[in-house]
Every structure is written in structure tokens, then in C-alpha cells.
C-alpha positions as CSV (number, residue, x, y, z in Angstrom):
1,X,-3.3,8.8,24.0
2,X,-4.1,5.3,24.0
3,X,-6.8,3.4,27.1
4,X,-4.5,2.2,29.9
5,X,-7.9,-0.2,30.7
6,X,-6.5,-3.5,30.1
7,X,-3.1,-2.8,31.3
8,X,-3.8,-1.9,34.9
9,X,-5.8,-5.0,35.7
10,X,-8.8,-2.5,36.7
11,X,-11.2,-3.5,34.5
12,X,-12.8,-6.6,34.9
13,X,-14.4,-6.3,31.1
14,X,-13.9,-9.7,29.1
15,X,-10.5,-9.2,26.9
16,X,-10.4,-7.5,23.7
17,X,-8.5,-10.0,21.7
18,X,-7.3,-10.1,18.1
19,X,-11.0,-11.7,16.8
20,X,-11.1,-11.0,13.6
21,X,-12.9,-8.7,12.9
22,X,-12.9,-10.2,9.3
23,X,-12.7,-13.9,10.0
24,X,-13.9,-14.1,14.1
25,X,-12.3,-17.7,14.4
26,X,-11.2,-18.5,18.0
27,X,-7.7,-19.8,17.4
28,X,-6.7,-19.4,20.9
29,X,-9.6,-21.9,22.1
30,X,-8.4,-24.0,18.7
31,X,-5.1,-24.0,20.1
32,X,-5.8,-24.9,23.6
33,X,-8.8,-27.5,23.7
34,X,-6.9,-30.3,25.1
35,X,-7.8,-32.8,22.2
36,X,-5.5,-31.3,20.0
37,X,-6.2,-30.1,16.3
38,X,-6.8,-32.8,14.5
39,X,-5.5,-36.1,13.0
40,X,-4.8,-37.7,9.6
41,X,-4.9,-41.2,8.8
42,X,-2.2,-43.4,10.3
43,X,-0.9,-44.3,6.2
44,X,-0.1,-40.6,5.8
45,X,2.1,-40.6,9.0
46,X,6.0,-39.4,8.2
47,X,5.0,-37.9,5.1
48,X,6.8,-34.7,4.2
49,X,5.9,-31.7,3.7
50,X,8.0,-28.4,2.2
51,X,7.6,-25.4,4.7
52,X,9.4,-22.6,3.1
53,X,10.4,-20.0,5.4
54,X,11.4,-20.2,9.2
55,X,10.0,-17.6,10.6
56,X,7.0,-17.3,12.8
57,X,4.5,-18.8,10.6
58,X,6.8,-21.4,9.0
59,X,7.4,-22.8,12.6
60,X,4.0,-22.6,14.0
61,X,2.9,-24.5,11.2
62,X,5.8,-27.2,10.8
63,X,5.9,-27.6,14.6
64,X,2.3,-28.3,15.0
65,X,2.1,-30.7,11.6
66,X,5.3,-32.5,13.2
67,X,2.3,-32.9,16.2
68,X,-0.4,-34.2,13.4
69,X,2.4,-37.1,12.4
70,X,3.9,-35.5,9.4
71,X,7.0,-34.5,8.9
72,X,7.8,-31.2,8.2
73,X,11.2,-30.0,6.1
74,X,11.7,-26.5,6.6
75,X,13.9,-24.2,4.5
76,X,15.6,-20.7,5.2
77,X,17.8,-18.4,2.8
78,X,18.0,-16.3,5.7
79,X,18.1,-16.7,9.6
80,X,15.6,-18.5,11.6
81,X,13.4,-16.7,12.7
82,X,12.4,-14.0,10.2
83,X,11.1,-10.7,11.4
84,X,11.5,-11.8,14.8
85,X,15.3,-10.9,14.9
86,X,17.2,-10.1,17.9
87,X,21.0,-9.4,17.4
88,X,23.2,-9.5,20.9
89,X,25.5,-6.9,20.9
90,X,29.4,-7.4,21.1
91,X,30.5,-9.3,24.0
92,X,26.9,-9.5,26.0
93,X,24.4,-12.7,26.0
94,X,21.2,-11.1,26.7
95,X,21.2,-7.1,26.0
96,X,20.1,-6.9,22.5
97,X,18.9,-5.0,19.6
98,X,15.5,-6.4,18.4
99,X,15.6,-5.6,14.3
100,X,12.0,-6.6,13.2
101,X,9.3,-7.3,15.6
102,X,9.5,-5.8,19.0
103,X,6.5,-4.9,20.7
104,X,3.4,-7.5,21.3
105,X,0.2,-6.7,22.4
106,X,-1.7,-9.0,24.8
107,X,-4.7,-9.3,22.6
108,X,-2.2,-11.2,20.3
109,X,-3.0,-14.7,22.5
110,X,-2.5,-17.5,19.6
111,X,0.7,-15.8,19.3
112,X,1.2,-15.2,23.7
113,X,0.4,-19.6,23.4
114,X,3.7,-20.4,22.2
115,X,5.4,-17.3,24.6
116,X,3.6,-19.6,27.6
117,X,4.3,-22.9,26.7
118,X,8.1,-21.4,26.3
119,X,7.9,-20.3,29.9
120,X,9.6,-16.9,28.5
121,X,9.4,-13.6,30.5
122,X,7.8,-10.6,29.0
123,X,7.5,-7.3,30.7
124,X,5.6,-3.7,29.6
125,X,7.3,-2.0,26.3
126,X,8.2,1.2,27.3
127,X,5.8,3.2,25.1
128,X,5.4,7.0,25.2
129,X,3.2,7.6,28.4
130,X,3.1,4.0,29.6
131,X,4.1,2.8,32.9
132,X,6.9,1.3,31.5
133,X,8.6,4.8,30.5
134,X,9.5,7.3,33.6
135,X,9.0,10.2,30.8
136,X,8.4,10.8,27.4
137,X,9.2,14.2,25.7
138,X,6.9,15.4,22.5
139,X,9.5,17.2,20.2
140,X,7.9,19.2,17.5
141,X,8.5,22.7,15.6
142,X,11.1,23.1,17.6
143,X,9.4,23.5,20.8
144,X,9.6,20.3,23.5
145,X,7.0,19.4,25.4
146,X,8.3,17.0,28.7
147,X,5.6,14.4,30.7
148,X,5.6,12.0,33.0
149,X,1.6,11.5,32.5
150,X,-0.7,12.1,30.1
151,X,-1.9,15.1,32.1
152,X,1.4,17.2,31.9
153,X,0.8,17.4,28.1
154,X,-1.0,21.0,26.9
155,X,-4.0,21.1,25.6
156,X,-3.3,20.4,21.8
157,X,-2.7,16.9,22.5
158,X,-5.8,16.1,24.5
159,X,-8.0,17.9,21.6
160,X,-6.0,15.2,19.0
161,X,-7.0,12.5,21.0
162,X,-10.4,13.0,22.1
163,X,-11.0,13.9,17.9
164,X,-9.7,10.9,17.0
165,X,-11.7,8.8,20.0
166,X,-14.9,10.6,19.1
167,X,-14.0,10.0,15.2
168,X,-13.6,6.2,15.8
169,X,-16.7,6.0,17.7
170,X,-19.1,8.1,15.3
171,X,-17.5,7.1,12.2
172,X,-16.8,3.4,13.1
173,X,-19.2,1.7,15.6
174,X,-16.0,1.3,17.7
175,X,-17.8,0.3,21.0
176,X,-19.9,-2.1,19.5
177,X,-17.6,-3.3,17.9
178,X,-15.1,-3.9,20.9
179,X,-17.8,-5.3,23.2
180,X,-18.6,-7.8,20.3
181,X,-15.4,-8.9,20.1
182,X,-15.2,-9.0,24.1
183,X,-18.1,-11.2,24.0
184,X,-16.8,-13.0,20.8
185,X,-20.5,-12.6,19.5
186,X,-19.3,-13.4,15.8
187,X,-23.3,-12.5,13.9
188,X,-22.9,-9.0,15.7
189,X,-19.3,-9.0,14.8
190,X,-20.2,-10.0,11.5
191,X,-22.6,-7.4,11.1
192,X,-21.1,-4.3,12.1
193,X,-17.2,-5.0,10.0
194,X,-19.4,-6.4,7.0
195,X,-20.8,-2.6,6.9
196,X,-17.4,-0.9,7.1
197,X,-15.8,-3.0,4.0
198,X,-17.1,-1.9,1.4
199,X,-17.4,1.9,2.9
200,X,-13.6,1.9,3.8
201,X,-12.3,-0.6,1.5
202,X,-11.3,2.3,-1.1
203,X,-10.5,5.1,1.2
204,X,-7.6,6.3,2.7
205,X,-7.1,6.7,6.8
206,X,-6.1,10.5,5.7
207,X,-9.4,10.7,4.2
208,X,-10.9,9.4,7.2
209,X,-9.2,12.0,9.8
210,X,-9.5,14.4,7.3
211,X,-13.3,14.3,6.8
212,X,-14.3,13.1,10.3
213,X,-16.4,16.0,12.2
214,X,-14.7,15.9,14.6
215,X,-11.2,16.5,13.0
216,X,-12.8,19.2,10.6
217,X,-13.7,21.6,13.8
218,X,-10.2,21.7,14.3
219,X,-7.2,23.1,12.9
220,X,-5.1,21.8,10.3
221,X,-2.3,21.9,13.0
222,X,-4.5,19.0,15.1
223,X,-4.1,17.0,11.8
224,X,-0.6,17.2,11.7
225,X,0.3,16.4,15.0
226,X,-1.7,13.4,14.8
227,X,0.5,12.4,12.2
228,X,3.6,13.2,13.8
229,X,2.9,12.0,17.4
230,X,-0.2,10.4,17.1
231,X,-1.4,8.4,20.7
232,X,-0.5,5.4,22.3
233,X,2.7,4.3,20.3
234,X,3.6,6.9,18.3
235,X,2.4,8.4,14.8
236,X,0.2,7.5,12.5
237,X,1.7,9.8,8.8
238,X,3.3,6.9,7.3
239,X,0.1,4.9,7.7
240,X,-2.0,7.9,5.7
241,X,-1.9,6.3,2.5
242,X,-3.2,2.6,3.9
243,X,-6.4,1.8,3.6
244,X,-8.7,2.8,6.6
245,X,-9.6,-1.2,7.0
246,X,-6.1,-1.4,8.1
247,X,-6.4,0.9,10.7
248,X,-9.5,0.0,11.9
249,X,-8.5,-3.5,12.2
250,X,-5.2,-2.0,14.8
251,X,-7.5,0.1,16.9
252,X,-10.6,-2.5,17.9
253,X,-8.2,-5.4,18.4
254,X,-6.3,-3.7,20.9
255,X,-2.6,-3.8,18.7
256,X,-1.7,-0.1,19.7
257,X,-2.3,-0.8,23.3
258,X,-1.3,-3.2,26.5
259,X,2.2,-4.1,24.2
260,X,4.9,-6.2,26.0
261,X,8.6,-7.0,25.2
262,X,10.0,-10.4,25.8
263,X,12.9,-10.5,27.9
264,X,16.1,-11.1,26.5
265,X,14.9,-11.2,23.1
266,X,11.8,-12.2,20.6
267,X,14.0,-14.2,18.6
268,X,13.8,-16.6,21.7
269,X,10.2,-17.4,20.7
270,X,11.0,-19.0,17.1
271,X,13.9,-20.3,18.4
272,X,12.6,-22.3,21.1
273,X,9.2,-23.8,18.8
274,X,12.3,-25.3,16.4
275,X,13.9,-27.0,19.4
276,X,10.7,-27.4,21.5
277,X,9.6,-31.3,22.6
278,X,5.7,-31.3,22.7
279,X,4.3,-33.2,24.9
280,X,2.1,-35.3,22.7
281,X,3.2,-36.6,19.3
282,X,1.5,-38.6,16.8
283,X,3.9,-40.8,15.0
284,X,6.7,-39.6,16.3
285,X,9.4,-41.3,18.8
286,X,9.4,-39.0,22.5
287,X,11.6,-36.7,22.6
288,X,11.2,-35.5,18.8
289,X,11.6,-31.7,17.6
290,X,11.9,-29.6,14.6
291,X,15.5,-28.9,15.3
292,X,16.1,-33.0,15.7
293,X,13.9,-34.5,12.8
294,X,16.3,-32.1,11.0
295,X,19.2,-32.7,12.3
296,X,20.0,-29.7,13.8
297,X,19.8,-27.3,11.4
298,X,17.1,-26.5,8.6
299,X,17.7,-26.9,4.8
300,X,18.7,-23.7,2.7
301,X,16.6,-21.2,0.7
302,X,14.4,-22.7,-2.5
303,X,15.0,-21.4,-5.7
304,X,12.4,-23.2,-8.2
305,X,9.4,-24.6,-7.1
306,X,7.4,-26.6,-9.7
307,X,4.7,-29.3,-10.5
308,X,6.7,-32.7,-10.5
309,X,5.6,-35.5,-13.3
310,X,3.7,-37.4,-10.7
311,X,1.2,-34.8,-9.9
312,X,3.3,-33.7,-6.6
313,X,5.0,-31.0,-6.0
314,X,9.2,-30.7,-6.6
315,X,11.1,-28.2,-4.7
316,X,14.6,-27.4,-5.5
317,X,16.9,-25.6,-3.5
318,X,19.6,-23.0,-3.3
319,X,22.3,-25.6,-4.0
320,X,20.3,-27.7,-6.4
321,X,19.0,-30.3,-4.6
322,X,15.4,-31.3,-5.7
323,X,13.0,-32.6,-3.3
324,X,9.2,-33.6,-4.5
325,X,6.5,-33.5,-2.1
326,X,3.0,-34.1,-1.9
327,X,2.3,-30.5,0.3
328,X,4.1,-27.3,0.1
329,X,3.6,-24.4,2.1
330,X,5.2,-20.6,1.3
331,X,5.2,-18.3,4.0
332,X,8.3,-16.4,2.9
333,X,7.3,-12.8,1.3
334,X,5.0,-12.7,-1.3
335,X,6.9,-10.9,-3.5
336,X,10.1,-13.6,-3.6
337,X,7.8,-15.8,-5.8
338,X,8.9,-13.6,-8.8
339,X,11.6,-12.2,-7.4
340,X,14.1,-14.9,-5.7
341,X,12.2,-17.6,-6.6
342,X,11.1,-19.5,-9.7
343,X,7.5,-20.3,-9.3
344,X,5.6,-22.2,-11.8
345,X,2.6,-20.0,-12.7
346,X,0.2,-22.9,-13.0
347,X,0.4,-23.7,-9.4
348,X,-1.4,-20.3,-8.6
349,X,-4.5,-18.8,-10.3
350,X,-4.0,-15.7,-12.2
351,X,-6.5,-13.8,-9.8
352,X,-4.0,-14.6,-6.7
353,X,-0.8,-13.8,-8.6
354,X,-2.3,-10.1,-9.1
355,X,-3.1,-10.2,-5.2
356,X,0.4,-11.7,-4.4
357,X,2.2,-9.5,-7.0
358,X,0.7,-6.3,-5.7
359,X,1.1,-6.9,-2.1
360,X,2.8,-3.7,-0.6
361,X,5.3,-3.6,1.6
362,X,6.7,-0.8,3.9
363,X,10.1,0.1,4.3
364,X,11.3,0.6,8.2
365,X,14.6,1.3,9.7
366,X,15.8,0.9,13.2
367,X,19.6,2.2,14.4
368,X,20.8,0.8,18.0
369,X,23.3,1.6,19.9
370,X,24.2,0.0,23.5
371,X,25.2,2.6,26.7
372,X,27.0,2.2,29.8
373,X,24.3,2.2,32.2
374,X,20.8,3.6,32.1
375,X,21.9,6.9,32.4
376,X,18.5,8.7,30.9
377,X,17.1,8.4,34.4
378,X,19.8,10.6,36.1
379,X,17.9,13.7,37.1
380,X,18.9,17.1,35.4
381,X,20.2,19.5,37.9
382,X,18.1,22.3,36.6
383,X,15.1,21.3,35.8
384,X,14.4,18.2,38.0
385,X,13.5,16.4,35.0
386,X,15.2,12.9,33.6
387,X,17.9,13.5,31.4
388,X,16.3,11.9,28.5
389,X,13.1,10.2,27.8
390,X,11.5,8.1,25.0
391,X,11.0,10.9,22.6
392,X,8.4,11.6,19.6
393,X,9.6,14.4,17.0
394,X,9.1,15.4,14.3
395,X,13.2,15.7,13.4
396,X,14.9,12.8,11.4
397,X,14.7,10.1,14.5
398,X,11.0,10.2,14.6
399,X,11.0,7.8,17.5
400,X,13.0,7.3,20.0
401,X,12.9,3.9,22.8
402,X,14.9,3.8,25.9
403,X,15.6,-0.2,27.2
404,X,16.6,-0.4,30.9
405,X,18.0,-3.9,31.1
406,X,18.8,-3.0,35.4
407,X,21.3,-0.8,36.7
408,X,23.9,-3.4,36.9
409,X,24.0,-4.1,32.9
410,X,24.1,-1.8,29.8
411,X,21.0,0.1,28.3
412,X,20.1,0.0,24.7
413,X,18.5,3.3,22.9
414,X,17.0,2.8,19.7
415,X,17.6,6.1,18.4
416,X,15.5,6.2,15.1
417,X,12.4,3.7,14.4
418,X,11.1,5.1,11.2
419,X,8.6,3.8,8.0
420,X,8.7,4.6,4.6
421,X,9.8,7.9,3.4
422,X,11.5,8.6,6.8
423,X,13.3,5.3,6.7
424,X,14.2,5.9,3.3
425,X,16.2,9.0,4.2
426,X,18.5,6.6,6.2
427,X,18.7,3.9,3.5
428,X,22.4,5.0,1.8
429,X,23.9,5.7,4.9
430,X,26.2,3.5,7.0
431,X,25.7,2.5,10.8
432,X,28.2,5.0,11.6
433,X,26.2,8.1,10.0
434,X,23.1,6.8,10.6
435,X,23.9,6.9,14.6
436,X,25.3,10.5,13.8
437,X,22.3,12.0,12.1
438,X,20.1,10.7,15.1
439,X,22.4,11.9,17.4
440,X,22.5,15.3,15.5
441,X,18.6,15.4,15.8
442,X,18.7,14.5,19.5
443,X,21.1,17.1,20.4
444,X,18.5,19.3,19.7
445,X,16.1,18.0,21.9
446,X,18.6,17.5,25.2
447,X,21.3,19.7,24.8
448,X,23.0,18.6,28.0
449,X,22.3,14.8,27.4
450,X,25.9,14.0,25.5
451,X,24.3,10.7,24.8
452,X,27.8,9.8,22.6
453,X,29.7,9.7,25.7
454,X,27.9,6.7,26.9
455,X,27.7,4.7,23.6
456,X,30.0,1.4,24.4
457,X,30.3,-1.3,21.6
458,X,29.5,-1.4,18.0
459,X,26.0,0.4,16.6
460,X,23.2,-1.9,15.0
461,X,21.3,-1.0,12.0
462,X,18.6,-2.3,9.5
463,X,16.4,-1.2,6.7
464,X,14.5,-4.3,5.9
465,X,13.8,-2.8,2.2
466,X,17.8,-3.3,1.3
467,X,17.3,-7.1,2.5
468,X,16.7,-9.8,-0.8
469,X,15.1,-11.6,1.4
470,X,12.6,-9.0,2.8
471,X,12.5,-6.3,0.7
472,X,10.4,-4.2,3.3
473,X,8.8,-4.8,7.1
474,X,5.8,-5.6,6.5
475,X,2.5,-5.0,4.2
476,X,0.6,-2.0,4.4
477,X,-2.4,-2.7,2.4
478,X,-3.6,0.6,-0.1
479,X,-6.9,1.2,-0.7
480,X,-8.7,-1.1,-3.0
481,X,-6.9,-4.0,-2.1
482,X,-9.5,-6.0,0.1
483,X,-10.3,-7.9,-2.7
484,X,-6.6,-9.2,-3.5
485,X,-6.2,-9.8,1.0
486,X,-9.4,-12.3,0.6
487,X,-8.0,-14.1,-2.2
488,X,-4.8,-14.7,-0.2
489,X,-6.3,-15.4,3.0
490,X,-8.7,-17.4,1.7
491,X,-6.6,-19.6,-0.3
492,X,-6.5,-22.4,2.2
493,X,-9.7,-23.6,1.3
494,X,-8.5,-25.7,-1.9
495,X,-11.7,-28.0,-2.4
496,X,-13.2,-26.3,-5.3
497,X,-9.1,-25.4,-6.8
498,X,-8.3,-27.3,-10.4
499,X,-6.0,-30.7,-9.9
500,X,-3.1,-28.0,-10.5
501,X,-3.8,-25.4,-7.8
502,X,-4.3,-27.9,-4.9
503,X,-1.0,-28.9,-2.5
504,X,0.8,-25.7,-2.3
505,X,-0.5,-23.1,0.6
506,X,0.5,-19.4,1.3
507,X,0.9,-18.3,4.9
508,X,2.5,-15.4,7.0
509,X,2.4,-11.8,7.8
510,X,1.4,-10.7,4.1
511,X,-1.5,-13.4,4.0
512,X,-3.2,-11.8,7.0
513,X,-5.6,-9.3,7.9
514,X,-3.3,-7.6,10.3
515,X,0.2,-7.2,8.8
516,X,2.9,-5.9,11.4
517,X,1.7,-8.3,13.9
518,X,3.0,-11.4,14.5
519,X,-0.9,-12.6,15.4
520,X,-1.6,-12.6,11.7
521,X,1.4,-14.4,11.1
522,X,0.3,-16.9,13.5
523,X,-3.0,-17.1,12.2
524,X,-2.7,-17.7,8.7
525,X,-0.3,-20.6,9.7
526,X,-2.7,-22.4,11.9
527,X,-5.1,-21.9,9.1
528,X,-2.6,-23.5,6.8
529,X,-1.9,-26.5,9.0
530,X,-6.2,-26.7,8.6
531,X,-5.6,-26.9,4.6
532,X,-2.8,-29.2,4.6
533,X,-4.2,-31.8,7.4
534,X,-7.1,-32.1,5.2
535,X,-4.8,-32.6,2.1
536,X,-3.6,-35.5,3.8
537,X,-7.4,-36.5,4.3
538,X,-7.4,-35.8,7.7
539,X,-10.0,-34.1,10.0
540,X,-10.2,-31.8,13.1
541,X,-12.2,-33.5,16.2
542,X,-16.0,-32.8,16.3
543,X,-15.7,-31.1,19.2
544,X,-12.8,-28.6,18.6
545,X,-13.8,-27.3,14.7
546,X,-10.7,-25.6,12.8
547,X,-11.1,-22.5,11.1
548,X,-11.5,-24.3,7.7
549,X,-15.2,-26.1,9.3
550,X,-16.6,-22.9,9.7
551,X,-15.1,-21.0,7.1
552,X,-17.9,-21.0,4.6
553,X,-20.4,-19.7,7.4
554,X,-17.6,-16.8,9.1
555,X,-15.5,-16.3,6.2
556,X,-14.9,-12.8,5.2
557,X,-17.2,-10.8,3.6
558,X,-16.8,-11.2,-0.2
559,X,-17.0,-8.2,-2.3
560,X,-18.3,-8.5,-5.8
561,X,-15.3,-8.3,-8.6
């Protein structure tokens, strides 16, 4: 049910942190070495450069090219911040529904940079089982199964986690792996991933429960209830059809475990990089930020983007406007280049247009609602037990997250967090029957609850799928498509790219190795601020390498086409 090692300050092991394990660059230390990341040439100082996109990686990346002297122009169809989308309900200024990203584990620490240098709280997600949760209740076949530790569960449960612990470590090197990453050995790092691609590149994480020993002893019942419930945050069914790179990548990085919220909302983190003053600035007047170099407010969504007469790049957007620029970077969803956007084709290689073109996103939907106090943690009468806990089932909510904001100020439930086919199910529906058919489901659960009575204010819904600028969460890559995450990840390395490929660079969640985490949004950003600070013939500082210096040595493994 998911190590509480790192959480309880016990162990005095080195950090797992999101290292790879395909590209082990260190772009916390990049980040931090008090040198800064590089410089360009003082002639190339206030040149623009098209960011398109403000979410995560669209801001990390303007903010710290804004920090190299250049100045970024950043456009959004959308809102600012992307998938890191917090919506305040009615009448409140901090209690809030967060849509997209909500959970953040600590291994994510390029991301956990910009969370410091905000000075913004974070505090423990209330998982199933964690400290953060006084309860959690295990809601399947009908029968309910209530714990306050993972000790009070039955037997079943235990036997689905140890299979799955003893599958990773006999089918995965998945202590060696973690101490390499602890000890950010990268040639033993190296070593033991390089094996696993090509074994689990075209295999499914089904296939690998499935056939594991120590699944196959067990019954078909163990299977399913890893599925349905799964360990740590919740289960795993809607993942079954990934790739088993995907998951591996999760599990030895630490992304199912240690996960924090930020208070009063993630969409305080983009937010705060777009008005955020750094404290050294080349080029720039003191005092300069994204949000001022822009006037306030960024420009809107791009429609055509296209190779301009002088070899540059010209970006036009939503209203017509046409800007050219020597630089662009795209970190909006891959799929918008042919769906909302007119890309010229010659700016991309056919080989990365069949990667960006059969990028695969997963569908998710979250329903909200905000109550008059925390009232879950009354105590029932009868059994002694809270009245409600965060709940895993098998029923039409799936998951279930309680949010205790103090008992002073309203909680928020998230009634249903679902993926794919489950989220699908709740696609046509309004708000209004969406928060019926999970509280339908959750009825059955705690009868006595009468959660509807405490509902105040208007529901909140999404279903990122239905969005035109989305069109799902996040990537869940299938099997077979390692090849097509290389060619994306690795197209920041333009020095061997024809005349007509160079200048425009891809970043964000999609790009990276580990999609539904921010880090990989972060990631492929900072590796994009690499690409472009060399387009502008700059260079990192001898003593604090980028990603792109060693990229040739550490890069991920390349599997023959």
C-alpha cells in the first residue's frame, strides 16, 4: 500500500528523486548552482522569443529566458496556468476545487524549486492510508472494508501488495534501481533502465501483473482488486493498457508516494513565476517580470505558425496579428498542431510528426462540491467510526478525496476522480447529474452520511477531453511508443536539424518521460531554455553543464527503427 519511508522523516537514506531513469540529468543542482544557467551574447539581449502556452512549462521556460536577457512573449487560448487549475468556489478566496493537477510528490524537486522560491505552503494530500486522511474505506462488490491503518485492512489487500512489491523487485531490479537513483550513480542508472526498454517497451503493465510469479500464485480476484484499489493512491485499471515503461518510471521515482497539496491552490505556483521579480537579471531593468514585460496580461492563442521569408519564424495569432521571431517554443498539447493550430509541416520532420500525431492522451474527470464544515470527521454513533472517509470503489465515483480546509471554513469533497472509460461515463452529463450519480454511488457506501445536506454553493466539474484546448489530461504512452517519446524529448538537440527544422522547440507534459507529473513538464522546459540559449549562441557556465552538454553521453537509450 505504498512505503511511508520518506514521509515520516525516519529514514535517513539519500532522497529518491525524479532522476531519470531515462535521461539522469540533475536539473535540481542545474537549477540551484548559484552561477545561474547560462548566458548569451550581450547583441542577442531583448530578443524575442514565441512561448506558446502558459502553463507550467511555458512559464518555467519564459521566466528563466526573461533571466538569460531575452525576452519572452508568451501566448494562451486558454487560462494561465494550464493543467494547474484551481477554481475558488462562489463567494470564498481560498477553498477551492483544484481541476487538473493536484497532488505533488516530493521527489518532483525542479518542480518543489519554484514552490520554494514562491514561499507557498504545502501540506500532506490526504491519500488513502496516509497521515493526512483519519480513514479511508475500500468499497468493493458490495462489501466495505473501513481503516484507519494499513493494518485494519483483511488479508486480500496485504497479499495484492506484497505481489506487486515482490513483482517489482524480481521483475524490475527495483532496489537497485532506487539506491542508484538515491546515489544519483547515472552508469549504474544507465545500466539497469537500458535493460528494461527494450524488454518492456512493447508490453503492457497488464501483461506485466498478469505474468509476474508472484501475481500468477494468486487468484484472478488479487488481479482485480489491484486494479480497482491498487496501493498508495488509488488504482492502477485505467493504466493497464500503458506501456509498462510508464509505470516503472511512477514507482522508482517515488510519484505514487510522499505527495503534497499546495495550500490554497496549485494555480498559485504558475501564477506567481508570471509575476515573480528574480533576483538577478541580465538585460533587464530591476524590478522586471513576465507579467510586466507584458504588460499585465499575455497575448492570445496562435493559430498559424509558419516559416517567415527571412529564415525566421512568423507566428500569427487568434486575432490576426503576425509576429516573426527568430525562436519559438510549443509547449501547448501535441495534438493542437493539427488540430487548432496551422503548423507548417516543414518546420518538423516527418518522423516527429508521427511521434507528435500519435501522442495519446487520457481522458479524466473530477466533480467538486463545497460542504458546510468538515463534517466526515463527526463520529457515527454506532460504530465509533467517522462518518465518511476518502473512499476507493469500485461504483461509478471510483475515488473519493476529503479536503479539510479547518473547522472554521468549508470542506471540499471531490466526489468522483476518474480516467478513461470511467470518466467517459460522466462525459454527457451536467454538473448537476454528475454530483447526483456520485452521490447515488456514495449512498451506498454510508447510508447515514446524507452528504447532500451539507453541500453549500454551486458544484464544479471538468472532463479535460471536452476541452479544445486539452482534449484529455494527460499522455499515457501505449506500448511501442518509446521510440516516438525519444524523438520528442530529444528534439532539443537541433545541431545536426536541416536549416528548416532549427528555431522552433517542443516542451511540456507530452514531451516528457513522466506525463501526469508536473516534473516532466518542468523538465522538458528547462531542457528547452538549453536548446534555445544555444540558438542565440549562448553557453551554460563550465562549471554548472545543462542537460544539452551531456546529452550525447546520458541521453536515452536509442532503440534501433
Amino acid at each position: 500500500m505504498g512505503s511511508i519511508e520518506e514521509t515520516n522523516g525516519a529514514s535517513q537514506k539519500k532522497p529518491i528523486t525524479i532522476f531519470g531513469p531515462d535521461f539522469p540529468f540533475a536539473f535540481d543542482d542545474w537549477l540551484k548552482n548559484p552561477v545561474g544557467l547560462g548566458h548569451i551574447p550581450p547583441e542577442q539581449h531583448g530578443q524575442e522569443v514565441a512561448v506558446i502556452g502558459a502553463g507550467m512549462s511555458g512559464l518555467v521556460a519564459a521566466y528563466e529566458l526573461m533571466k538569460l536577457g531575452l525576452k519572452p512573449v508568451v501566448y494562451e487560448a486558454s487560462k494561465l496556468g494550464g493543467r494547474l487549475r484551481s477554481q475558488a468556489f462562489n463567494g470564498t478566496d481560498s477553498v477551492v476545487a483544484e481541476l487538473g493537477g493536484m497532488r505533488f510528490p516530493v521527489s518532483s524537486t525542479a518542480f518543489y524549486h519554484y514552490v520554494d522560491k514562491l514561499g507557498l505552503e504545502t501540506k500532506a494530500f490526504p491519500n488513502p492510508l496516509s497521515s493526512a486522511s483519519n480513514s479511508t474505506v475500500i468499497d468493493l462488490e458490495g462489501k466495505t472494508y473501513y481503516a484507519e491503518k494499513t493494518s485494519d485492512l483483511p488479508a486480500l489487500f496485504h497479499e495484492v501488495a506484497d505481489a506487486w512489491a515482490d513483482a517489482l523487485e524480481h521483475g524490475a531490479h527495483f532496489s537497485e534501481i532506487q539506491q542508484a537513483i538515491r546515489d544519483r550513480d547515472v552508469q549504474r542508472l544507465k545500466k539497469l533502465w537500458d535493460t528494461l526498454v527494450p524488454l518492456w517497451d512493447d508490453r503492457t503493465f497488464y501483461d506485466f501483473v498478469a505474468t509476474s510469479k508472484s501475481f500468477a500464485k494468486l487468484s484472478f480476484l488479487h488481479r482485480e482488486v489491484f486494479g480497482q484499489v491498487g496501493f498508495g493512491t488509488g488504482g492502477w485499471d485505467s493504466d493497464f493498457p500503458n506501456s509498462m515503461l510508464e509505470i516503472f518510471r511512477v514507482v522508482m521515482t517515488n510519484c505514487d508516494e510522499d505527495q503534497r497539496l499546495v495550500v490554497g491552490g496549485v494555480e498559485q505556483v504558475p501564477q506567481g513565476i508570471w509575476r515573480h521579480v528574480p533576483e538577478t537579471c541580465a538585460h533587464w531593468k530591476a524590478g522586471t517580470s513576465l507579467s510586466s514585460l507584458h504588460g499585465g496580461a499575455p497575448r492570445t492563442g496562435v493559430k498559424q505558425i509558419a516559416h517567415a521569408e527571412d529564415g525566421n519564424i512568423t507566428v500569427v495569432d487568434n486575432w490576426g496579428a503576425a509576429r516573426t521571431y527568430k525562436a519559438v517554443l510549443v509547449t501547448c498539447q501535441s495534438w493542437l498542431l493539427t488540430t487548432n493550430i496551422d503548423c507548417e509541416e516543414s518546420l518538423f520532420s516527418q518522423k516527429l510528426w508521427m511521434a507528435l500525431d500519435r501522442t495519446r492522451y487520457m481522458q479524466s474527470s473530477k466533480t467538486f462540491v463545497m460542504v458546510d464544515r468538515p463534517f466526515w470527521k463527526d463520529k457515527d454513533p454506532t460504530t465509533g467510526q467517522d462518518t465518511m472517509s476518502m473512499t476507493l470503489t469500485d461504483r461509478l465515483t471510483r475515488s473519493t478525496y476529503l479536503f479539510d480546509n479547518g473547522d472554521d471554513k468549508p470542506g471540499v469533497i471531490c466526489l468522483s476522480y476518474s480516467w478513461m472509460s470511467d470518466a467517459l461515463k460522466m462525459l454527457p452529463h451536467s454538473v448537476e447529474k454528475r454530483v447526483q450519480l456520485a452521490l447515488n454511488a456514495l449512498e451506498k457506501i454510508y447510508p447515514n452520511a446524507n452528504i447532500a445536506s451539507h453541500i453549500i454553493g454551486e458544484p464544479i466539474t471538468v472532463s479535460w477531453e471536452a476541452d479544445p484546448y486539452f482534449l484529455g489530461a494527460f499522455k499515457g504512452a501505449l506500448p511501442g511508443h518509446y521510440r516516438y517519446n525519444r524523438r520528442m524529448y530529444s528534439h532539443f538537440m537541433q545541431k545536426d536539424f536541416p536549416a528548416e527544422q532549427k528555431g522552433i522547440f517542443i516542451a511540456g507534459d507530452d514531451v516528457s518521460w513522466t506525463p501526469a507529473w508536473v516534473e516532466g513538464a518542468v523538465q522538458t522546459s528547462l531542457n528547452a531554455v538549453w536548446g534555445i540559449m544555444n540558438h542565440f549562441g549562448g553557453r551554460t557556465y563550465e562549471e554548472n553543464p545543462g542537460p544539452g552538454d551531456v546529452f550525447e553521453e546520458i541521453g536515452p537509450l536509442a532503440l534501433p527503427e
